[in-house]
C-alpha positions as CSV (number, residue, x, y, z in Angstrom):
1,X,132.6,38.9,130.5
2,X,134.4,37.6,127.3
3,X,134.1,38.6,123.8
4,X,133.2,36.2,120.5
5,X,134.1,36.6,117.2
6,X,131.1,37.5,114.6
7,X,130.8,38.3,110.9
8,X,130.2,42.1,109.8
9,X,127.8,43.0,107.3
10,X,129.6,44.4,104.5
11,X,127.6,47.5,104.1
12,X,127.3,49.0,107.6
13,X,129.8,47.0,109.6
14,X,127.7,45.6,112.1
15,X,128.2,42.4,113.8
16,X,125.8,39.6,112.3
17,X,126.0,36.0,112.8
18,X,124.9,33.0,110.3
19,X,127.0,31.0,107.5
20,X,129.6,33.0,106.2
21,X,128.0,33.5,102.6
22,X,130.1,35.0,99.1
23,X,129.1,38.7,97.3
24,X,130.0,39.7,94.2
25,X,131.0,43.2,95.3
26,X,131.8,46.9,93.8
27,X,135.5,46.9,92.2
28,X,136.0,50.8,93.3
29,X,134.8,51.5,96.4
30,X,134.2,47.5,97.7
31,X,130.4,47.6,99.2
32,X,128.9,44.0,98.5
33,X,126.1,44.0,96.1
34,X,124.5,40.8,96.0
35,X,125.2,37.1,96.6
36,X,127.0,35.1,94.5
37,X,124.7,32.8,93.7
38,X,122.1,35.8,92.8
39,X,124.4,37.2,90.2
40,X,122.5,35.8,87.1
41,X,119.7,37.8,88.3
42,X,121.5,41.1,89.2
43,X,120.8,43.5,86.8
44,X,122.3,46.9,87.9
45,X,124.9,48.8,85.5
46,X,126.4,50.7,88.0
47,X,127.4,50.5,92.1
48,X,124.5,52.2,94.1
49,X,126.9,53.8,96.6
50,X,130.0,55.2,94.5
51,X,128.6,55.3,90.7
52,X,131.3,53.0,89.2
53,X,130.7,51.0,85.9
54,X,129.9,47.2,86.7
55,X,129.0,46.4,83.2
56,X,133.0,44.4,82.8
57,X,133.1,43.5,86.1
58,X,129.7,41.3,86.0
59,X,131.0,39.7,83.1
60,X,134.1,38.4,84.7
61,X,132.5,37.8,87.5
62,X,130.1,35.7,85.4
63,X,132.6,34.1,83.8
64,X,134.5,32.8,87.6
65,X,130.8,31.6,88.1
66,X,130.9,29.5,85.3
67,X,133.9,28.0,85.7
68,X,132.8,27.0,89.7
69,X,130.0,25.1,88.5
């Protein structure tokens, strides 16, 4: 018997395994809502689970993107 150390999905905090991968995530209540390199393509206003505005955050987000490339 032993344990080994996995990643956790960010939503439900089960134990996954593969690459750790980057999400652009909700600045209030911090549920991931899509990868970083989908963010171009992410087109919700607000966070699915608490409500809160992302229209300001996206745009910084975008802007870190930006600077990455």
């Amino acid at each position: 018997m032993g344990f080994k150390e996995f990643y956790t999905c960010p939503s439900c905090g089960r134990a996954i395994s593969g690459e750790k991968k980057e999400f652009f995530v909700c600045q209030n209540c911090g549920r991931a809502l899509c990868q970083k390199k989908d963010l171009k393509q992410f087109d919700d206003n607000f966070c699915g689970n608490c409500g809160y505005e992302l229209a300001s955050a996206k745009k910084e987000a975008l802007a870190l993107v930006g600077e990455d490339c």
